[in-house]
C-alpha positions as CSV (number, residue, x, y, z in Angstrom):
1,X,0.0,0.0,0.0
2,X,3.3,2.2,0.9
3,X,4.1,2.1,-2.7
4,X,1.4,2.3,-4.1
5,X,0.7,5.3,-2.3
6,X,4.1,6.3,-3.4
7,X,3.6,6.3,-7.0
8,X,-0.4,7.5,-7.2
9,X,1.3,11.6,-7.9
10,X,3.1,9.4,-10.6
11,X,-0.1,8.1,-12.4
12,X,-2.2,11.0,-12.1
13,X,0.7,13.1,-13.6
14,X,0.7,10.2,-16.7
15,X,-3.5,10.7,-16.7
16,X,-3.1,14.0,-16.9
17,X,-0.3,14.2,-19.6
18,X,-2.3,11.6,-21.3
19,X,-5.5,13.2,-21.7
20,X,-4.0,16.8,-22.8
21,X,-2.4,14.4,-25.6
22,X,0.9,15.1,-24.1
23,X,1.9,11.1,-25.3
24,X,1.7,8.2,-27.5
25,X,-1.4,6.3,-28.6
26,X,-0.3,3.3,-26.5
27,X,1.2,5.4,-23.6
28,X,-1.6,7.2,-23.8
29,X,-3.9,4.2,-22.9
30,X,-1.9,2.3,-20.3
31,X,-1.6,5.7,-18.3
32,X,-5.3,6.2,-18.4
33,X,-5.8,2.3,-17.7
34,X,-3.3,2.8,-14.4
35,X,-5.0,5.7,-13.4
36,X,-8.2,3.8,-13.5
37,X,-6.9,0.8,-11.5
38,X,-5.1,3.1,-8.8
39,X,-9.2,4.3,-8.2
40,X,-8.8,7.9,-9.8
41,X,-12.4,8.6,-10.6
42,X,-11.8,10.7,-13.4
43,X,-10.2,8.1,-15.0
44,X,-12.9,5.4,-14.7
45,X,-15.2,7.8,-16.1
46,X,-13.3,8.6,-19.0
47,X,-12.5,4.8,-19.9
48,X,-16.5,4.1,-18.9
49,X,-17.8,7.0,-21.4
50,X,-14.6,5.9,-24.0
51,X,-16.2,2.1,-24.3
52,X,-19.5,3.7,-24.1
53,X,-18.8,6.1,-27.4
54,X,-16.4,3.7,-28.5
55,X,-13.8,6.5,-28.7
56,X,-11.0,4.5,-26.3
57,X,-8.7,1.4,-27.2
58,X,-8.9,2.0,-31.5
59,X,-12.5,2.1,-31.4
60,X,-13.7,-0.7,-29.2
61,X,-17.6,-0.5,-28.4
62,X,-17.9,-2.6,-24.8
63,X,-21.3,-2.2,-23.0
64,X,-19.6,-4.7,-20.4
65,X,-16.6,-2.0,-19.9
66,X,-18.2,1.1,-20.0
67,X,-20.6,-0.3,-16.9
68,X,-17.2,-1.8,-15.1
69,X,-15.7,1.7,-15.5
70,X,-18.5,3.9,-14.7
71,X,-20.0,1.9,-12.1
72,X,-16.9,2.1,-10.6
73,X,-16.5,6.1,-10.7
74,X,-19.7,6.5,-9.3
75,X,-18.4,4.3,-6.6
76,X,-15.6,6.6,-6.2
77,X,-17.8,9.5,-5.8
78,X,-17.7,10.7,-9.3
79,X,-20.4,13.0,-9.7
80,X,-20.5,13.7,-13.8
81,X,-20.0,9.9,-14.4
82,X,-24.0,9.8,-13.1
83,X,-24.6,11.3,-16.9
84,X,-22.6,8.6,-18.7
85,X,-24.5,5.7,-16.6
86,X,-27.7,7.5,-17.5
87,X,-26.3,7.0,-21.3
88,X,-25.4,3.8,-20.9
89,X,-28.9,2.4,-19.4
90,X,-30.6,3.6,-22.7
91,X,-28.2,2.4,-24.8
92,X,-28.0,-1.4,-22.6
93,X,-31.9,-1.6,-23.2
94,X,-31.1,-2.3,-27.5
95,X,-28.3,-4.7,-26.4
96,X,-28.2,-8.4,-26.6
97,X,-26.0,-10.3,-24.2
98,X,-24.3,-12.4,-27.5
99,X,-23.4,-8.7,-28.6
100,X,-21.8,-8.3,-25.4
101,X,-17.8,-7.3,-26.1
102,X,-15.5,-8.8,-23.3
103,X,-12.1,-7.0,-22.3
104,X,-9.5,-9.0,-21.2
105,X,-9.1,-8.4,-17.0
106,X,-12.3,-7.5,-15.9
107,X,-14.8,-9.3,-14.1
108,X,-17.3,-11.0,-16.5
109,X,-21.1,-9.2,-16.5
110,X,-24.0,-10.4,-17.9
111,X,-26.6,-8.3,-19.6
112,X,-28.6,-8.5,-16.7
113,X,-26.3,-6.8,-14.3
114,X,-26.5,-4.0,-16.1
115,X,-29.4,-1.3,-15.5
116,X,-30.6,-0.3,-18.8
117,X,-34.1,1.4,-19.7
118,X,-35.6,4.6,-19.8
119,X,-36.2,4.5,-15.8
120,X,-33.0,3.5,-15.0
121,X,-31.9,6.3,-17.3
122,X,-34.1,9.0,-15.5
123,X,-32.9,8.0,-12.0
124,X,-29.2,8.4,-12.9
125,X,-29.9,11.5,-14.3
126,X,-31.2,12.2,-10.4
127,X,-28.4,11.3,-9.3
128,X,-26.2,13.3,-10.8
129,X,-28.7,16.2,-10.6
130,X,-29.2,16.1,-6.8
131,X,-25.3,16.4,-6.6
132,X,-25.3,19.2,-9.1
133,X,-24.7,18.1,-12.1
134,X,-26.5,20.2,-14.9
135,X,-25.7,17.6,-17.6
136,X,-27.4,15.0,-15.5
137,X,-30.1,17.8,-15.1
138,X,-30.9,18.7,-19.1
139,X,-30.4,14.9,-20.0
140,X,-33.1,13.9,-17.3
141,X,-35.7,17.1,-18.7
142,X,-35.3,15.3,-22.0
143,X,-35.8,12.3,-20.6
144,X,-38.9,12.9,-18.7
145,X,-40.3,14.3,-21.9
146,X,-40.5,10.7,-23.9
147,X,-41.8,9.4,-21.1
148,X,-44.8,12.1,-20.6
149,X,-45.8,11.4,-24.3
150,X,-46.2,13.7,-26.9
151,X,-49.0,16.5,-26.4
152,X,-49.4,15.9,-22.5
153,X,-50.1,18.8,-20.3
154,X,-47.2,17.0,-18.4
155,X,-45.2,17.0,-21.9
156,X,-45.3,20.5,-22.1
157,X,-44.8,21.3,-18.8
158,X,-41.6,19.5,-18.4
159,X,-40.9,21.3,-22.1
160,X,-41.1,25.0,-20.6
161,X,-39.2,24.1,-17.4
162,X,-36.3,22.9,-19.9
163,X,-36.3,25.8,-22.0
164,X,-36.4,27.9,-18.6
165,X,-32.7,26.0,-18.3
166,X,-31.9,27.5,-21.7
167,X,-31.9,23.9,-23.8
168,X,-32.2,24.7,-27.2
169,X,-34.0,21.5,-27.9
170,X,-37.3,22.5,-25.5
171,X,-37.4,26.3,-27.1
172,X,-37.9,23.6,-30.3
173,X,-40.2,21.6,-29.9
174,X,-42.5,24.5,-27.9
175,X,-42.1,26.2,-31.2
176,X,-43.6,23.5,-33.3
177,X,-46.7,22.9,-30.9
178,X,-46.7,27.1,-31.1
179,X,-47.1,26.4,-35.0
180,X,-49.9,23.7,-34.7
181,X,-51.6,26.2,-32.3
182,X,-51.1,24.8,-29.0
183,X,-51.7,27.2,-26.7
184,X,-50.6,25.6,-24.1
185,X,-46.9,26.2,-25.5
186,X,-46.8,29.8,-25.8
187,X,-44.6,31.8,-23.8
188,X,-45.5,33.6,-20.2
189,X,-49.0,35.3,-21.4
190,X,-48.6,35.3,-24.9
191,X,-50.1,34.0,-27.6
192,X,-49.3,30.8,-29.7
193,X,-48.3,32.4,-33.0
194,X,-46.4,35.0,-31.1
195,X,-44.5,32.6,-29.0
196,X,-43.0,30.8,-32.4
197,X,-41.3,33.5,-33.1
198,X,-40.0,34.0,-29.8
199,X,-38.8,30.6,-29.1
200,X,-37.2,30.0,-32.1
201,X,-35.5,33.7,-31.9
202,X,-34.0,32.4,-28.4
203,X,-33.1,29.4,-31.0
204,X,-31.4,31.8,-33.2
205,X,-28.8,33.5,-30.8
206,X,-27.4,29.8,-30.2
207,X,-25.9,29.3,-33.5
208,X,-24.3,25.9,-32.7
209,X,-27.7,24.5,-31.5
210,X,-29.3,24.9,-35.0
211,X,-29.9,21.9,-35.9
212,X,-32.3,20.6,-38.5
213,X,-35.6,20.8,-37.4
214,X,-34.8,24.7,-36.3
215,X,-34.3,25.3,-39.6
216,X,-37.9,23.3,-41.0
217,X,-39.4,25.2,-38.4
218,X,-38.6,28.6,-39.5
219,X,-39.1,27.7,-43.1
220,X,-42.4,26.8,-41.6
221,X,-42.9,30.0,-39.9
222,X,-41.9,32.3,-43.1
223,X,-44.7,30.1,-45.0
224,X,-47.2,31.1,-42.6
225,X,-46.1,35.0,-42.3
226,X,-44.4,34.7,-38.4
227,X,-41.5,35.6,-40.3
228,X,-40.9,37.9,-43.4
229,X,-40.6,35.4,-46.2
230,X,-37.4,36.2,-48.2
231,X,-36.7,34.2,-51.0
232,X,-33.0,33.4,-50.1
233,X,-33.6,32.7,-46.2
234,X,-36.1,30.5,-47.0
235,X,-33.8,28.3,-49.3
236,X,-31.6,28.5,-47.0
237,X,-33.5,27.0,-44.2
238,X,-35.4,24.5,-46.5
239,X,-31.8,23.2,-47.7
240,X,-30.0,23.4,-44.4
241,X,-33.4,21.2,-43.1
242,X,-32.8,18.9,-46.1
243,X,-29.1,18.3,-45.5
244,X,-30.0,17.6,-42.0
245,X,-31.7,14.2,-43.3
246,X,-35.7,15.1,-42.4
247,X,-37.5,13.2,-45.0
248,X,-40.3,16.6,-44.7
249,X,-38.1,18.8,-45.4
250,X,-36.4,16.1,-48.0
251,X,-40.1,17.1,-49.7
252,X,-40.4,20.7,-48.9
253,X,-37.2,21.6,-50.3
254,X,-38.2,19.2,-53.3
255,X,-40.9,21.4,-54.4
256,X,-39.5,24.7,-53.5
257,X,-37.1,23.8,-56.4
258,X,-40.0,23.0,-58.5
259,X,-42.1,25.9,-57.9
260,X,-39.0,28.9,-57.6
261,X,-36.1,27.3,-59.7
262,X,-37.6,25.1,-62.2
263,X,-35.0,23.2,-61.5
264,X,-36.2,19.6,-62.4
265,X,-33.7,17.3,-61.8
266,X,-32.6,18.7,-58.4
267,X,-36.5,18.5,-57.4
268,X,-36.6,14.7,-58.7
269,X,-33.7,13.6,-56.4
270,X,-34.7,15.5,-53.1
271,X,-38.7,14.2,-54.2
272,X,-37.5,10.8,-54.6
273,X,-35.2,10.9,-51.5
274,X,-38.5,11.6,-49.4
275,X,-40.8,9.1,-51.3
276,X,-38.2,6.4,-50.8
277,X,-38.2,7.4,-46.7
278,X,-41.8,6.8,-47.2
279,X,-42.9,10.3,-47.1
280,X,-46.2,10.0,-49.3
281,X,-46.9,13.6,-50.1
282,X,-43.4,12.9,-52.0
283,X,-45.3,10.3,-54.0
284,X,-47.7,11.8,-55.1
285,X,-46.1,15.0,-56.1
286,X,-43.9,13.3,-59.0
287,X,-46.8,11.5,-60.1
288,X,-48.6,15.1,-60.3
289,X,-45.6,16.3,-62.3
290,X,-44.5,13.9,-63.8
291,X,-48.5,13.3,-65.3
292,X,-48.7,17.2,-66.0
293,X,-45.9,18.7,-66.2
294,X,-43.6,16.7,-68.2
295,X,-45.3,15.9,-71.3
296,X,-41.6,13.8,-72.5
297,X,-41.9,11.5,-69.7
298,X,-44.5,8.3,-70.0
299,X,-47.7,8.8,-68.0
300,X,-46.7,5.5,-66.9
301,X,-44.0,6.3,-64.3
302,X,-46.1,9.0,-62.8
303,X,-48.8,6.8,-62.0
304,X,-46.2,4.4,-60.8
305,X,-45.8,7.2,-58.1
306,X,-49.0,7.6,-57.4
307,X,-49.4,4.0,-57.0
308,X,-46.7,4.1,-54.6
309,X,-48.5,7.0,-52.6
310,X,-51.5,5.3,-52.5
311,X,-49.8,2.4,-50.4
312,X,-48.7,4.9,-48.5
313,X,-52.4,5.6,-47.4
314,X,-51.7,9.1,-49.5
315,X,-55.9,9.9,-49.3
316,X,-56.1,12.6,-51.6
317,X,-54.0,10.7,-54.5
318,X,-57.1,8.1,-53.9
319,X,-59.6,10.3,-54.9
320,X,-57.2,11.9,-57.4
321,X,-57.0,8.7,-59.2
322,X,-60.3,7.7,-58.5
323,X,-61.8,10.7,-60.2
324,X,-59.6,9.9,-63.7
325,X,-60.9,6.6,-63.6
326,X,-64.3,7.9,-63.4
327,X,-63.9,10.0,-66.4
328,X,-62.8,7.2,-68.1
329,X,-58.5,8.0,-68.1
330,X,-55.5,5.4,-66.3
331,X,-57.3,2.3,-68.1
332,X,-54.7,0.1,-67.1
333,X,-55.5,0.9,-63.4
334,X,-59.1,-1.7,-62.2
335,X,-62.3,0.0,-61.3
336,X,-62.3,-2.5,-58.5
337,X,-59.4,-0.9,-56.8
338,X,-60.8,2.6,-57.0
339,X,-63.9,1.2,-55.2
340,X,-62.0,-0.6,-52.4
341,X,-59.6,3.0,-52.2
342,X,-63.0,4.8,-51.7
343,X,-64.6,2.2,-49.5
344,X,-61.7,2.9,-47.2
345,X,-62.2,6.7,-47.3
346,X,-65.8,6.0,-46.3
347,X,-65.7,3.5,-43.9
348,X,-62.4,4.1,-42.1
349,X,-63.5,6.8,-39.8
350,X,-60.1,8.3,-40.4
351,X,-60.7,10.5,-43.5
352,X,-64.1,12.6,-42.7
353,X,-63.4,15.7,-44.4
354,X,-62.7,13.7,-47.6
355,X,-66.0,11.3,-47.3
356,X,-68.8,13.2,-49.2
357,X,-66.4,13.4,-52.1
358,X,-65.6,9.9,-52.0
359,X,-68.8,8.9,-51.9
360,X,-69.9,11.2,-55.0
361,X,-67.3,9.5,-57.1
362,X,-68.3,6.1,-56.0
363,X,-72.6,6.7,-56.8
364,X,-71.1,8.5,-60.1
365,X,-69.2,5.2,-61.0
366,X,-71.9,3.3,-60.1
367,X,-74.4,5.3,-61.8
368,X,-72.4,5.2,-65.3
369,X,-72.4,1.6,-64.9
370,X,-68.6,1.9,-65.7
371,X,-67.6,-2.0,-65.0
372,X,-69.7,-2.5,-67.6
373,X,-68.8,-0.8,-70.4
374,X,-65.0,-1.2,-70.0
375,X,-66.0,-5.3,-70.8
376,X,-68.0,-4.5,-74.2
């Protein structure tokens, strides 16, 4: 114990040279891995997060290490490590135990040692919060939201009390229910549409939270007049959306193109991109111009889209096609399966404001007697 004792100023000053990148790859490990075994919390936590991320040891991914290590730092009394358990219980809950990644010199755990789940998750997070950790704090706020489910009065209230700790994400998502109208989500006594633009202004000033759906959402906003809607900002936003890998805005941006550049072949790939994601308004927007607008292109590929939308559950591309068939166009496409689109529209309870004209095309095809004359 003397000497070990002795050389502990040793390894901490190896830890500490090795994390400031002051050595070697493989110095760089075994000082950490000393420091870790002579109980240096910081240490544990940074090998426990490092298998967690699988940014330690050339990249190895160990659920198995990651709990040894952070377990252990909490053990130590290592307050921030309360995060990176809370990390690793949500990420233990996808994890089979054959996927399970043994390192050499630790005790062997099963997956059923390890706490994993969104509860587990949470009360780590309280953990860390009740001994000050504001990490632990904003990823237990997030936390708390999936579990409320979406549109809760508990949702919402857990929403403003993490955009009253200044997280980016919670000035979000209020701003989105502020679009649909949610009152609920508006800010201190004002209104919904007012409180869009606030919350997404406090979004603004924090330039490296601006992450996708900021910028959907004030495309959004400029469509609805929240914003002034200049041409170039709202390209911007719609592409900076797009690159950000939202099948929406995959669509939106897809159209703007359309509509402002005529630029066709751009649209195509950003529509297709968000059909292929299964976005259906995607769908049946190529078969629309593609049917329409592209008189050099077979009517046959755009009512392959439209087809595609349709399996989709894409309602008004029913009725769309429905109403061709009716006037006798799409031959190829059955009468039959019109009639069992519209049945659904009718009977499904989940289409009302599209019902009465479903059922005029469907009396209207009965009336001509159309299955008739399409077999003389």
């Amino acid at each position: 114990m003397k000497i070990i004792s002795m050389l502990r100023p040793l390894v901490i000053y190896r830890y500490k040279q090795a994390i400031r990148g002051k050595l070697l790859q493989k110095k760089k490990y075994a000082a950490i891995h000393n420091a870790g075994k002579a109980n240096i919390p910081e240490a544990c936590r940074y090998l426990g997060a490092g298998y967690l991320t699988g940014s330690f040891g050339g990249g190895i991914f160990s659920i198995e290490s990651a709990h040894y290590w952070l377990k252990k730092a909490t053990d130590l009394g290592d307050v921030p490590a309360w995060y990176w358990r809370a990390r690793l219980a949500l990420t233990a809950q996808n994890i089979e135990s054959e996927s399970l990644k043994f390192i050499p010199g630790l005790p062997e755990i099963s997956i059923g040692d390890i706490p994993a789940g969104l509860d587990a998750a949470i009360n780590f997070c309280k953990y860390g919060q009740d001994l000050g950790d504001d990490s632990a704090k904003h990823l237990r706020l997030r936390l708390l939201y999936m579990r409320a489910g979406e549109n809760t009065d508990c949702a919402i209230t857990i929403l403003h009390e993490a955009a009253n700790n200044n997280q980016s994400w919670a000035m979000i998502e209020l701003a989105e229910y502020c679009l649909r109208g949610d009152e609920r989500a508006a800010h201190s006594k004002g209104r919904a549409r007012n409180s869009t633009m606030y919350w997404l202004s406090r979004v603004a000033s924090q330039t490296e939270n601006q992450h996708g759906k900021y910028h959907l959402l004030m495309a959004k906003a400029m469509e609805q007049g929240i914003f002034p809607k200049n041409s170039t900002n709202f390209r911007k936003h719609l592409k900076c959306a797009a690159e950000a890998q939202i099948p929406e805005a995959w669509f939106r941006y897809g159209v703007f193109l359309l509509k402002a550049d005529r630029d066709g072949l751009n649209a195509e790939a950003w529509l297709r991109k968000a059909a292929d994601a299964g976005y259906s308004d995607a769908a049946a927007t190529l078969g629309d111009w593609i049917t329409m607008g592209c008189p050099d292109i077979s009517d046959e590929i755009g009512i392959s889209w439209y087809m595609k939308a349709i399996t989709m559950g894409h309602v008004g591309t029913m009725l769309h096609i429905s109403r061709m068939i009716m006037i006798g166009k799409y031959s190829k496409i059955e009468i039959h399966e019109a009639k069992t689109w519209l049945r659904e529209i009718i009977n499904s309870g989940k289409y009302e404001p599209y019902v009465e004209e479903a059922k005029l095309i469907m009396s209207t095809m009965e009336n001509k007697n159309l299955s008739r004359l399409r077999t003389h």
